[in-house]
C-alpha positions as CSV (number, residue, x, y, z in Angstrom):
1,X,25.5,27.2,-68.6
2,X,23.8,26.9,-65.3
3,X,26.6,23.8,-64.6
4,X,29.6,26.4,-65.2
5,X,28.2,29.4,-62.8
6,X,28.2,26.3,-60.2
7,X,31.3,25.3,-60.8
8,X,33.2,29.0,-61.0
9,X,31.1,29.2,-57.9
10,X,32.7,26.1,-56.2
11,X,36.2,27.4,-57.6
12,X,35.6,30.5,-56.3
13,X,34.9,29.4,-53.0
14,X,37.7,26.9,-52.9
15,X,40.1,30.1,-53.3
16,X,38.9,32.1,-50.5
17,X,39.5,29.3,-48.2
18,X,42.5,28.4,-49.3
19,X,44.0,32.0,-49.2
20,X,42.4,32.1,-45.1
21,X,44.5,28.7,-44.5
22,X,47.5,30.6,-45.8
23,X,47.6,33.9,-44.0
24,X,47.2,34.5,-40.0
25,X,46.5,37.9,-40.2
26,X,43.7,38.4,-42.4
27,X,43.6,42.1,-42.3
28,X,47.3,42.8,-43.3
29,X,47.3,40.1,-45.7
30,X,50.7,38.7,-44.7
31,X,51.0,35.1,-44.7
32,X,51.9,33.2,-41.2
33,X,54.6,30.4,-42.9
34,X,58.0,31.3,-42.3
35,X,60.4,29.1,-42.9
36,X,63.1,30.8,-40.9
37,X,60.9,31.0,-37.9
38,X,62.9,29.8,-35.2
39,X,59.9,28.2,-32.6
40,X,59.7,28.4,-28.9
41,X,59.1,25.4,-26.8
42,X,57.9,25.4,-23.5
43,X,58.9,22.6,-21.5
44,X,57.4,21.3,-18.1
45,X,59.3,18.9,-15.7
46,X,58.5,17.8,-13.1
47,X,60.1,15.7,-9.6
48,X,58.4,13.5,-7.0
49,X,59.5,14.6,-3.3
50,X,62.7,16.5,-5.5
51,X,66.2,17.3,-4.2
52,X,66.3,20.9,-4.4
53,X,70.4,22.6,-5.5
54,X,71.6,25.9,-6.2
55,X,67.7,27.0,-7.1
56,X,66.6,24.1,-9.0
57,X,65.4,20.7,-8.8
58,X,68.0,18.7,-9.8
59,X,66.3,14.9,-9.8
60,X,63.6,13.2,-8.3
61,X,64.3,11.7,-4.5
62,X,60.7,9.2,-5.7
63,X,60.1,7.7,-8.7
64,X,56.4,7.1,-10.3
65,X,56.8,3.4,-9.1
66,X,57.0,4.0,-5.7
67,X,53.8,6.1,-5.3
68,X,51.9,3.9,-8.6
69,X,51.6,6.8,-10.3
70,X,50.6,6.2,-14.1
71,X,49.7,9.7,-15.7
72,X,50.8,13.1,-15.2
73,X,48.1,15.6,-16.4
74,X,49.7,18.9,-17.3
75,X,47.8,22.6,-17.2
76,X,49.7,25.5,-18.6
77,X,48.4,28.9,-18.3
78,X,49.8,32.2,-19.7
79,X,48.6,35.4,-21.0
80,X,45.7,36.7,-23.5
81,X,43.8,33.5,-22.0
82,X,46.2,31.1,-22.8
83,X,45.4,27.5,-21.6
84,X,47.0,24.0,-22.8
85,X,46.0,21.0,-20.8
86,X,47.7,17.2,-21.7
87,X,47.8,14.0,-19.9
88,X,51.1,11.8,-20.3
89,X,53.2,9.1,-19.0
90,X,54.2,9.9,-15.4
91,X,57.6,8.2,-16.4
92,X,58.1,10.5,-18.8
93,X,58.6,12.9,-16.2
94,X,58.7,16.0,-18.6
95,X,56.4,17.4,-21.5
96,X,56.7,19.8,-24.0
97,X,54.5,22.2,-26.2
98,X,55.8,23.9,-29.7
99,X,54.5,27.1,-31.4
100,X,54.8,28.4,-35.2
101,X,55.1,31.4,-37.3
102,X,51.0,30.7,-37.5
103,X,50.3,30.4,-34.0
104,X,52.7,32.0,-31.8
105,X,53.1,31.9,-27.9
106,X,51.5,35.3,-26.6
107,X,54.6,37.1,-24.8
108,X,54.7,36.8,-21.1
109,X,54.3,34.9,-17.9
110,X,53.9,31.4,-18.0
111,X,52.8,28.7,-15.1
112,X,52.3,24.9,-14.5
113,X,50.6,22.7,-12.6
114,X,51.1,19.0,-12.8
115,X,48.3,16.3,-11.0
116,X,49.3,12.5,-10.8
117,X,46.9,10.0,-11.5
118,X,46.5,6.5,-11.2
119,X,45.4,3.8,-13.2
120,X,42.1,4.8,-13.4
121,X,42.7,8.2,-14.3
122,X,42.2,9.5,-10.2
123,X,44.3,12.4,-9.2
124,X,46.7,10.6,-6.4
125,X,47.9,14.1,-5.6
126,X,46.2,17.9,-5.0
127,X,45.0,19.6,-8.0
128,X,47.5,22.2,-9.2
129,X,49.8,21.0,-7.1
130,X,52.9,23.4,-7.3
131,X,53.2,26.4,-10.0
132,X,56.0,27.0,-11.9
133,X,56.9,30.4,-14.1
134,X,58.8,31.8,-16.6
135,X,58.7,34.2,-19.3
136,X,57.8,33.1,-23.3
137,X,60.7,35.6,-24.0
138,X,63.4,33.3,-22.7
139,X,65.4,31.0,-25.0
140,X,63.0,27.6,-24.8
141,X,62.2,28.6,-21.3
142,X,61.4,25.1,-18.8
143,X,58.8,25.4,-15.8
144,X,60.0,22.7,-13.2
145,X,57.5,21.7,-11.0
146,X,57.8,19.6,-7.7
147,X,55.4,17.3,-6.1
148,X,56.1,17.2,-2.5
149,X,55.2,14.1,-0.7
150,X,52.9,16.0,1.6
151,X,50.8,16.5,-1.7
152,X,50.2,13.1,-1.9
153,X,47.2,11.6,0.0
154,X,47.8,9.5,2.7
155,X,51.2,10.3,2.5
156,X,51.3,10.2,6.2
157,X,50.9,6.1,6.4
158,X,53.3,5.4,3.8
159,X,57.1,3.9,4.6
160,X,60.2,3.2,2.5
161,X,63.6,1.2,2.3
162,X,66.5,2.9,3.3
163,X,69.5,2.4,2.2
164,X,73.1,3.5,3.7
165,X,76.9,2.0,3.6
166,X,78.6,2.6,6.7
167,X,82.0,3.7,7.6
168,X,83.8,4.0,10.8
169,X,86.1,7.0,10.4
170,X,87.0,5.8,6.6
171,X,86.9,2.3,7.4
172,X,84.7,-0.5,7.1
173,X,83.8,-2.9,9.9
174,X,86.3,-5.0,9.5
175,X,89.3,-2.6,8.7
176,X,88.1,-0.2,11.7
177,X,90.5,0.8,14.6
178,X,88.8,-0.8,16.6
179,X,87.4,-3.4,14.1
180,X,83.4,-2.9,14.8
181,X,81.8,-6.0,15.6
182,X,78.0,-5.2,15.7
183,X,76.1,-2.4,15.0
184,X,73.0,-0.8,17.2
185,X,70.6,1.1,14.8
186,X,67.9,3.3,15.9
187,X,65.6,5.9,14.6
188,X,63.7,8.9,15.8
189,X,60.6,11.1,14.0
190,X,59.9,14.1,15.5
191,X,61.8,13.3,18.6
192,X,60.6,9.9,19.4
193,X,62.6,6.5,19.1
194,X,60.9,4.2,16.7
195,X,61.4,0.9,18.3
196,X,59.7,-1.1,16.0
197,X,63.2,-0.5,13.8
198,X,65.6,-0.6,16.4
199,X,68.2,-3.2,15.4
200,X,71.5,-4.5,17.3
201,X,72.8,-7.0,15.1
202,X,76.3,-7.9,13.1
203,X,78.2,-5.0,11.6
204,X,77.9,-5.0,7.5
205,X,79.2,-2.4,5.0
206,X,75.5,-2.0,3.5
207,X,71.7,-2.1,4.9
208,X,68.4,-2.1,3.8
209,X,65.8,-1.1,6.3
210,X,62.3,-1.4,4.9
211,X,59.3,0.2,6.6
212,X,60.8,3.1,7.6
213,X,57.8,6.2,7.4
214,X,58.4,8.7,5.0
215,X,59.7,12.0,5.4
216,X,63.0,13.5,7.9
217,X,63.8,11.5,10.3
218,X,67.5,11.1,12.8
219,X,69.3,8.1,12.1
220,X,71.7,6.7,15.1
221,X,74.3,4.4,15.0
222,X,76.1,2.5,18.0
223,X,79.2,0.5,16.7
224,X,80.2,-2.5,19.0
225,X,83.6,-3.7,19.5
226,X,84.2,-7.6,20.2
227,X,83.7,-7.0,24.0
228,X,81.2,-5.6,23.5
229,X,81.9,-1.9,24.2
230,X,80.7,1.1,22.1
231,X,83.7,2.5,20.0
232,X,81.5,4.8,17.5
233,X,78.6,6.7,17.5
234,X,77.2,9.1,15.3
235,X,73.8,10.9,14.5
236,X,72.3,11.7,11.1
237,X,69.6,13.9,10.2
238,X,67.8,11.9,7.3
239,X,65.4,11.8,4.4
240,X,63.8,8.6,3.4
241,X,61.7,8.0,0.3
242,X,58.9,6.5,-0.3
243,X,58.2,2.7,-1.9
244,X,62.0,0.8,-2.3
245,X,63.7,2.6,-4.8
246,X,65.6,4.9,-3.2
247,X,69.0,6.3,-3.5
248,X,72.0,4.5,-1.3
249,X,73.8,6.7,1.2
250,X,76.9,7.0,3.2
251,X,77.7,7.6,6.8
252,X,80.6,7.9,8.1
253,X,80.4,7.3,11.7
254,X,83.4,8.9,13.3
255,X,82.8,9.9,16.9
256,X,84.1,7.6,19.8
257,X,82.1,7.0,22.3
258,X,78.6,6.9,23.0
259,X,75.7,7.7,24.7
260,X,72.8,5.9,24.5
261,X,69.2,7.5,24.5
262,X,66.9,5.4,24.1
């Protein structure tokens, strides 16, 4: 007898937690599955030094190679308290959190910060780097966060490859009018001329320059006939990346004449 009270006991119990698991809302009683529940999914991007177009951050100008970046740790913050922290791939470059018809997303503001980490799970960049927000309301709203490269420390020592094609009013060196015979390259930051990167050397339709610093810098080209007499010049106001795996630009050099600066 005493065997069966234990057991209704047991079987009692066993009900009143299974009934909890299967409602959200204990005091109306309804229960939180819903099959036709249609969840929302917040989604967090982010881009290294991005390229910014029409209001949005359209791709990364760095990759998580160039500054060894191995994790991205992810804080998301909203309202009635809400807080979701993770810790993924920096590769990735994007992570995501779902709700249910149990747990639902509180309506309202939502922001992001992302923090990249190295190997050993040290923050390479400030905490809470840039915030991101949008609204729960929206249709699987996405926070896109940017991690400028002045965020980054020591940013100010670090140097990339740049990469350019050049033209000479449409043409390259050989098909010019005048054909350009050699090419004088310089560079200027803030103003002054970088001579450690100043090149005169034979024309070619592509360059890599490596240890160039980071950040905006002016790009000028001298292009050389045979003679040698300058036949194009041309000024760019540039961005270069860090690390080497940056994107390949153009320049079409289509001024005649020159004056040299340096």
């Amino acid at each position: 007898m005493v065997l069966q009270k234990r057991l209704l006991a047991i079987f009692a119990y066993l009900i009143v937690i299974l009934t909890s698991l299967a409602g959200c809302d204990e005091g109306s009683g309804s229960k939180c599955a819903d099959a036709s529940y249609q969840p929302t999914v917040i989604t967090v991007k982010w881009t290294l030094n991005g390229i910014w177009d029409n209001g949005t951050w359209t791709s990364s100008f760095d990759t998580c190679l160039d500054y060894t970046a191995i994790y991205a740790h992810v804080l998301i913050t909203g309202p009635e308290e809400f807080l979701y922290e993770t810790t993924v791939s920096c590769n990735s470059m994007e992570t995501n959190i779902i709700d249910d018809s149990c747990d639902k997303f509180p309506q309202g503001s939502y922001s992001a910060s992302v923090t990249l980490l190295n190997s050993n799970n040290i923050a390479m960049t400030e905490s809470a780097t840039t915030i991101g927000l949008v609204s729960v309301s929206q249709n699987n709203p996405a926070i896109e966060v940017d991690i400028p490269l002045e965020s980054f420390d020591g940013y100010e020592t670090m140097t990339g490859t740049y990469r350019f094609n050049p033209t000479f009013d449409g043409s390259n060196c050989a098909q010019a009018d005048p054909p350009v015979d050699s090419l004088d390259i310089g560079f200027y930051k803030d103003g002054v001329f970088l001579e450690e990167l100043s090149s005169v050397g034979q024309c070619s339709d592509e360059f890599d320059i490596s240890e160039v610093p980071v950040g905006d810098l002016t790009l000028e080209m001298i292009a050389m006939d045979a003679t040698p007499t300058a036949v194009f010049c041309g000024t760019y106001n540039i961005k270069v990346g860090a690390g080497v795996t940056n994107p390949v630009f153009d320049h079409d050099v289509t001024a005649f004449g020159c004056s040299v600066n340096k």
